[in-house]
C-alpha positions in Angstrom: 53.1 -50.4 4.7 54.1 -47.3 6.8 50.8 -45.6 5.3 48.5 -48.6 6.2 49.9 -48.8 9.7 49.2 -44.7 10.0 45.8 -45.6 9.1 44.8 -48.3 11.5 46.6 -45.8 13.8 43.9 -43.2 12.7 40.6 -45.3 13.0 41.8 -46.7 16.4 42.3 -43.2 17.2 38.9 -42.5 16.4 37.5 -45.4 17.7 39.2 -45.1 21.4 37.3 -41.2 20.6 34.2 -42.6 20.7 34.1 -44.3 23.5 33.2 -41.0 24.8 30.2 -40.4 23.4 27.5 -42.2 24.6 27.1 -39.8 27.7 26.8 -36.9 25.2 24.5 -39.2 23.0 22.6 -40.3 26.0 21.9 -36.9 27.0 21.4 -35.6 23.2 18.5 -38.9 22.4 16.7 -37.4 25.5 16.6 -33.9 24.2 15.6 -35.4 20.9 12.9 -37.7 22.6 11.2 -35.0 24.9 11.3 -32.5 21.5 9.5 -35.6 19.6 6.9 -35.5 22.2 6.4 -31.9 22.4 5.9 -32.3 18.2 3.9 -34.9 18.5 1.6 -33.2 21.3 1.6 -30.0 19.0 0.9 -31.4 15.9 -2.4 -33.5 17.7 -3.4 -30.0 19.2 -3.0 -29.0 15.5 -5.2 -31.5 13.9 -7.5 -31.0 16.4 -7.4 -27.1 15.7 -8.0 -28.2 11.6 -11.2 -30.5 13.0 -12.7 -27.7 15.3 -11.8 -25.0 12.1 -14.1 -27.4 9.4 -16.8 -27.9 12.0 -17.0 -24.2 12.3 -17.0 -23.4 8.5 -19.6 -25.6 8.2 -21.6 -24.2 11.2 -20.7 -20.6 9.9 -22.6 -21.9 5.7 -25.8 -23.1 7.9 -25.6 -19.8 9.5 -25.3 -18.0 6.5 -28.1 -20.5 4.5 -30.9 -19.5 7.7 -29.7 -15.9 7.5 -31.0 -15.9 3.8 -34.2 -18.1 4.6 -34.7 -15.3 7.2 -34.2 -12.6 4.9 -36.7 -14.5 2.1 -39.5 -14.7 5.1 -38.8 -10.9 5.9 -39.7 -10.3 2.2 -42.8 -12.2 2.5 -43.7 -11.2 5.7 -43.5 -7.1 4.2 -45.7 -8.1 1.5 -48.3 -9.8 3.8 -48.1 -6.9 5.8 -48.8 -4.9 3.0 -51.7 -7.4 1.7 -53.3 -7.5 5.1 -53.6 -3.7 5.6 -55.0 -2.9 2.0 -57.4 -6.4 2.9 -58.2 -4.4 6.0 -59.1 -1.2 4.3 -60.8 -2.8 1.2 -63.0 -4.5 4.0 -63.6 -1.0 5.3 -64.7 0.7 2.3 -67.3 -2.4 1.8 -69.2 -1.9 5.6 -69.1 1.7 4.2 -70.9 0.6 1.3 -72.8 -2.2 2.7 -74.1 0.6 5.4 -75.0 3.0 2.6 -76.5 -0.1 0.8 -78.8 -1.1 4.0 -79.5 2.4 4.6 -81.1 2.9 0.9 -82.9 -0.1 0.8 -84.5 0.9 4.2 -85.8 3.9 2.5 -87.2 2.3 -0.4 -88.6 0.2 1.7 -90.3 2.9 3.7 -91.6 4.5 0.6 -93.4 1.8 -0.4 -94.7 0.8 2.4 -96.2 4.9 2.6 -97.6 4.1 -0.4 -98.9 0.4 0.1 -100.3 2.0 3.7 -102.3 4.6 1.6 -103.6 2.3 -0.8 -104.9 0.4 1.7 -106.1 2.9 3.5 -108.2 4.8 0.7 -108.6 1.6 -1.5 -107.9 1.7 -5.2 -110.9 5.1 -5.7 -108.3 7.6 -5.6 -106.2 6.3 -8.3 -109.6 5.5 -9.9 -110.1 9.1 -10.0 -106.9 10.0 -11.2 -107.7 8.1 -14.5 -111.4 8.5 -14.7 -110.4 12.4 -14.1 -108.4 12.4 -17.9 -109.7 14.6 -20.4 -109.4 12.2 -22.7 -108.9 8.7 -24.2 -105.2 9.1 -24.7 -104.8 11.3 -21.1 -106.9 8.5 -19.8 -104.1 5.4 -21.3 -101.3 7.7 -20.0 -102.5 8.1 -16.1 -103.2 4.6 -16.0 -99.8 3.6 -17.1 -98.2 6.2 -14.4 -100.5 4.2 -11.8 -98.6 1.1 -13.4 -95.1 2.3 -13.3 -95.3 3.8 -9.9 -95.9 0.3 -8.6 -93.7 -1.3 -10.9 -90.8 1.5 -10.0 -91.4 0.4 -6.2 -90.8 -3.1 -6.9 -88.0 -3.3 -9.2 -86.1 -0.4 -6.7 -86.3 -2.5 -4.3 -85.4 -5.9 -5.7 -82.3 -3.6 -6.7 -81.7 -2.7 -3.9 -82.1 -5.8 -2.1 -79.7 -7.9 -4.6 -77.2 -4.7 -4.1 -77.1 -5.4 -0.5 -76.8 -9.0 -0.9 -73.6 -8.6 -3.2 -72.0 -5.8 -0.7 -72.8 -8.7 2.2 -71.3 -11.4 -0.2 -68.3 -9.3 -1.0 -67.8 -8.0 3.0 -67.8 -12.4 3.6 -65.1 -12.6 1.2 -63.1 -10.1 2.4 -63.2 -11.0 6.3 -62.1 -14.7 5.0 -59.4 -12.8 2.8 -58.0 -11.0 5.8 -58.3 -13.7 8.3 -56.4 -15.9 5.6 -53.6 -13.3 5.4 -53.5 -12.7 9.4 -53.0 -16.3 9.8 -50.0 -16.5 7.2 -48.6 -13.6 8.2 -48.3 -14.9 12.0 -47.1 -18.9 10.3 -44.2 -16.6 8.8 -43.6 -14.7 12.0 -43.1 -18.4 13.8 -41.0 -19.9 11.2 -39.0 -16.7 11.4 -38.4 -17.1 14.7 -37.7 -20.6 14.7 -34.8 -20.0 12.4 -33.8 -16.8 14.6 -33.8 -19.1 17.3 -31.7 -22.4 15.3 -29.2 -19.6 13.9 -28.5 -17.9 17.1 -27.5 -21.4 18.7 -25.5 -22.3 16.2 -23.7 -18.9 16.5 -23.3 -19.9 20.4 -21.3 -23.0 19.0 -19.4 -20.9 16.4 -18.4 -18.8 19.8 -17.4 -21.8 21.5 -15.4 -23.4 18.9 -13.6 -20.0 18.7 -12.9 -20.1 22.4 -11.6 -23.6 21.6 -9.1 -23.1 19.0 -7.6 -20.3 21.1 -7.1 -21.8 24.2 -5.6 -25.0 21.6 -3.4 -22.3 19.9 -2.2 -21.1 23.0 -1.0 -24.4 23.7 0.7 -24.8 20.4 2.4 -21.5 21.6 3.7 -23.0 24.7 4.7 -26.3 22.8 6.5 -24.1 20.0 8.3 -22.0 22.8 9.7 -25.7 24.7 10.5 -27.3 21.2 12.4 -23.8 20.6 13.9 -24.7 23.8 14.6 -28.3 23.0 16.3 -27.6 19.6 18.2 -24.8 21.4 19.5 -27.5 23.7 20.1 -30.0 21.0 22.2 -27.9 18.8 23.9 -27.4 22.0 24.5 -31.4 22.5 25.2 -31.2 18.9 28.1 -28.8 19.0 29.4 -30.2 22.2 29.5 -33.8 20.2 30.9 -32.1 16.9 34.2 -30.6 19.4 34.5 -33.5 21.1 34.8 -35.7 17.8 37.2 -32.8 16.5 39.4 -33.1 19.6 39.3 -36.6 19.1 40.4 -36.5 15.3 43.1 -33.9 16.9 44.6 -36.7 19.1 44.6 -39.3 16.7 46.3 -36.9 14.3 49.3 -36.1 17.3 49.6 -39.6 17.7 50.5 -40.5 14.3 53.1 -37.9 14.2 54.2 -39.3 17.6 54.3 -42.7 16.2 56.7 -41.8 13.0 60.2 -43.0 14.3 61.9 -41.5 11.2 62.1 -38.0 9.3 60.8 -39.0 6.3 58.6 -41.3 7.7 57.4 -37.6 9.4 57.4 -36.6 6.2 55.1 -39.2 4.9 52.6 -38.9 7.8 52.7 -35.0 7.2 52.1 -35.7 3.4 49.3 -37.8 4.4 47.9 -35.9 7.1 47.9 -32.8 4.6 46.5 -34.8 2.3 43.6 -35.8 4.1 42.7 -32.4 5.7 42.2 -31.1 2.2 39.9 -34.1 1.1 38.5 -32.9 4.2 37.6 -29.3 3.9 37.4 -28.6 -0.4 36.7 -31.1 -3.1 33.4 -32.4 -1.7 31.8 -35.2 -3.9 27.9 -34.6 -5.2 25.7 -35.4 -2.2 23.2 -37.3 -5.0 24.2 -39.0 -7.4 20.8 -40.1 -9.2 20.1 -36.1 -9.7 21.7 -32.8 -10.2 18.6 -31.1 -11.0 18.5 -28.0 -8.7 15.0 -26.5 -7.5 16.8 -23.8 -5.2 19.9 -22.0 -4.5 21.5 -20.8 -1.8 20.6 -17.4 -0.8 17.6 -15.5 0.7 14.4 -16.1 -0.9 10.7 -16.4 0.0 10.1 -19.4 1.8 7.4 -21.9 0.1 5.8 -22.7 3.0 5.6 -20.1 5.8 5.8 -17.0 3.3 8.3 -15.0 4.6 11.9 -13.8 3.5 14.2 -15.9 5.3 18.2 -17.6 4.1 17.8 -20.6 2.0 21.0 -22.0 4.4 22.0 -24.5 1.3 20.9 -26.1 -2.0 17.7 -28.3 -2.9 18.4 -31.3 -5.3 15.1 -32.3 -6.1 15.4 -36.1 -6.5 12.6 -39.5 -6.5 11.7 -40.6 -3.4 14.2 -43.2 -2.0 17.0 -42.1 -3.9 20.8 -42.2 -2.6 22.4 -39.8 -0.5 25.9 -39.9 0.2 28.3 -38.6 2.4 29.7 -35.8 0.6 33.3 -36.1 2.4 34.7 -38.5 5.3 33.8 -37.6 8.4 32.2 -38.0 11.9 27.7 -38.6 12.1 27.5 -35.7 15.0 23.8 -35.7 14.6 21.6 -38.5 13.1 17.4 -37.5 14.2 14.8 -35.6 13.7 13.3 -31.7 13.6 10.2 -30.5 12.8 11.7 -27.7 10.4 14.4 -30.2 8.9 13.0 -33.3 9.2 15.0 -36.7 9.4 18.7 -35.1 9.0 21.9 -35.9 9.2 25.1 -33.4 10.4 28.4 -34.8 9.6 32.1 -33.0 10.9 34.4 -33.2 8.2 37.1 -31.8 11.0 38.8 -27.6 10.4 35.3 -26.5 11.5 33.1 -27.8 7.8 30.2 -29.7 9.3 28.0 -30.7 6.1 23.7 -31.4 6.9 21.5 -33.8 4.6 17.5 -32.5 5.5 14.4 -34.0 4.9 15.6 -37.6 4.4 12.8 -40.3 3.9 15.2 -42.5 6.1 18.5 -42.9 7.7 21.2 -45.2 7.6 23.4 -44.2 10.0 23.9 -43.2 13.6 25.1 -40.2 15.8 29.1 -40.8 16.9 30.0 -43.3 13.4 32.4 -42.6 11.1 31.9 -42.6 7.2 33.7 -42.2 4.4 33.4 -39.9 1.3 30.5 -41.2 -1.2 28.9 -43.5 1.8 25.5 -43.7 1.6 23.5 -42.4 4.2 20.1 -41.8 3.5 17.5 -41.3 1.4 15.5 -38.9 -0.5 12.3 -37.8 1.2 9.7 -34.6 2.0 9.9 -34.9 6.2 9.8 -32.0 8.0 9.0 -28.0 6.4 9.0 -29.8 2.9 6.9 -29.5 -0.5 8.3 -32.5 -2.2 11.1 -35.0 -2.6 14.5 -33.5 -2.6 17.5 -33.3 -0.4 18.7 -30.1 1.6 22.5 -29.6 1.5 24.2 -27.4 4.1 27.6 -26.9 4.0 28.6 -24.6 7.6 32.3 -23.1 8.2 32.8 -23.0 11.9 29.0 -22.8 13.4 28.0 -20.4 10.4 26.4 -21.5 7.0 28.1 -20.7 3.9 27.9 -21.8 0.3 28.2 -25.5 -0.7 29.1 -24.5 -4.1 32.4 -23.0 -2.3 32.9 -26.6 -1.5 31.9 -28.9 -4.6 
């Protein structure tokens, strides 16, 4: 009987307590709120930062894919270059020969036309003579036959010489087509060239303005991380300030139970008791999950999964399904019950002789901030919120402000 009426005495304690704490709340929901803005105005400036970041990949590939069509064309472009000046030369070398070609058919001609001219002139006697002037039969056939092939030599050199100039002409056609053909390709190669010059360096001008963009949006991720640093420096703050005040309170209570005893041993008792529950209250912690006691990471420093660096793993992970139980590891005070972008949905609970116990990442929560719970309560569930790479719960177990070991306290 004298124990049950010690403990109503204890939870009206507590309860008369925490009437207190709504001004302390009040002021602690506010902090939380404006940090929940800040997070949720960073983490838009973020996504729009991951939006700007693709666009500019993308823009960078199409950069990259005319940069290689440019350096195809510059290939082509060389080799027309090279075509067009051997087409320029070859065309050369023909005039030369179609010159030379001209030039030898003009003498032919005027050859023959000496000779035609003196045939005409002097009529057929003299080459008459020539053969009539044989000594014999035989000397007679052979200057007849020179007569023959003189003429015949005029007219074949010349119809050589003609179709020789024809072919030169022919050829110097082909060539002028060839090198007008390989002008005009060459310039269609110097226009698409430029075209993609043109397309690649605007899409480097957007490249540069995206850039500009993500660093004016980082520098305002900067300032929203510097006033959530401020925020959570103010919360934990509020936090403390709340975790006293519900110490205090527990302190009272405690004074008057003793000043409620009337007898010595009923002293005794409520100095038994009192004993008793500031041990429950400081060692002997029961398992903060009871569906797993699988462990993915100890206590201790270690290189964080997330951001990279060495930092203090400040408990342990219990990697657990999603949804599962989490339970008040001792009787206590809720000092904190919210939200952090590094901790996610947590929970802090004061245990009283400076132990304050935290449950991170939690899916959801079940309690409140200023409510009292009891050892293997449940409290929340497993989740992944805040800095998290999968389902499990963070313990923390902290000694007076500092963190320290849970396994000291399990």
């Amino acid at each position: 009987m004298k124990r049950k009426k010690i403990g109503k005495i204890l939870i009206m304690g507590l309860l008369i307590g925490s009437l207190s704490v709504p001004v302390s709340a009040s002021k602690l929901s506010d902090a939380q709120e404006a940090k929940q803005q800040l997070e949720t105005n960073k983490s838009k400036e973020e996504k729009q930062i991951e939006k700007l970041q693709k666009k500019q990949e993308k823009l960078q590939a199409s950069i990259q894919k005319l940069d290689t069509q440019m350096t195809t064309l510059d290939k082509k472009l060389s080799k027309l270059n090279d075509k067009f000046a051997a087409s320029k030369e070859a065309l050369a070398n023909t005039r030369e020969e179609l010159a030379q070609a001209k030039e030898d058919e003009k003498n032919q001609y005027a050859s023959m036309k000496t000779r035609i001219k003196y045939m005409y002139e002097n009529g057929e006697s003299e080459y008459i003579d020539i053969i009539f002037q044989a000594k014999s039969i035989g000397d007679m056939l052979n200057r007849a036959e020179y007569v023959a092939k003189i003429s015949e030599y005029d007219n074949n050199m010349l119809n050589r010489l003609e179709a020789t100039r024809e072919k030169i002409a022919d050829k110097e056609e082909q060539q002028k087509k060839e090198v007008q053909e390989v002008k005009q390709l060459r310039q269609e190669v110097k226009t698409q060239r430029q075209k993609l010059k043109e397309k690649a360096a605007a899409k480097k001008q957007q490249v540069k303005e995206f850039q500009n963009n993500i660093k004016k949006r980082k520098a305002t991720i900067l300032a929203y991380q510097k006033q959530i640093a401020a925020q959570e420096k103010e919360i934990k703050k509020l936090e403390e300030e709340a975790r006293k005040k519900a110490e205090e309170e527990a302190r009272q209570a405690e004074q008057q139970q003793s000043q409620s005893s009337s007898t010595t041993s009923s002293s005794s008792g409520s100095s038994s008791s009192s004993s008793s529950s500031s041990s429950s209250t400081s060692s002997g912690f029961t398992w903060p999950c009871p569906s797993s006691h699988t462990i993915s990471s100890q206590f201790g420093y270690r290189i964080h999964p997330i951001l990279g660096t060495k930092k203090l793993h400040n408990g342990i992970d219990i990697a657990a399904p999603y949804g599962s139980s989490i339970v008040a590891a001792g009787s206590g005070t809720v000092i904190a019950a919210s939200y952090s972008s590094s901790m996610g949905n947590y929970v802090m609970i004061s245990h009283g002789n400076g132990i304050t116990t935290v449950y991170m990442h939690c899916s959801s929560l079940l309690v409140s901030s200023g409510q009292t719970v009891s050892k293997g309560q449940q409290i929340a569930r497993v989740g992944s919120t805040g800095l998290s790479t999968g389902n499990h719960l963070h313990f923390s177990v902290m000694k007076n402000g500092s963190y320290v070991s849970p396994w000291d306290y399990l």
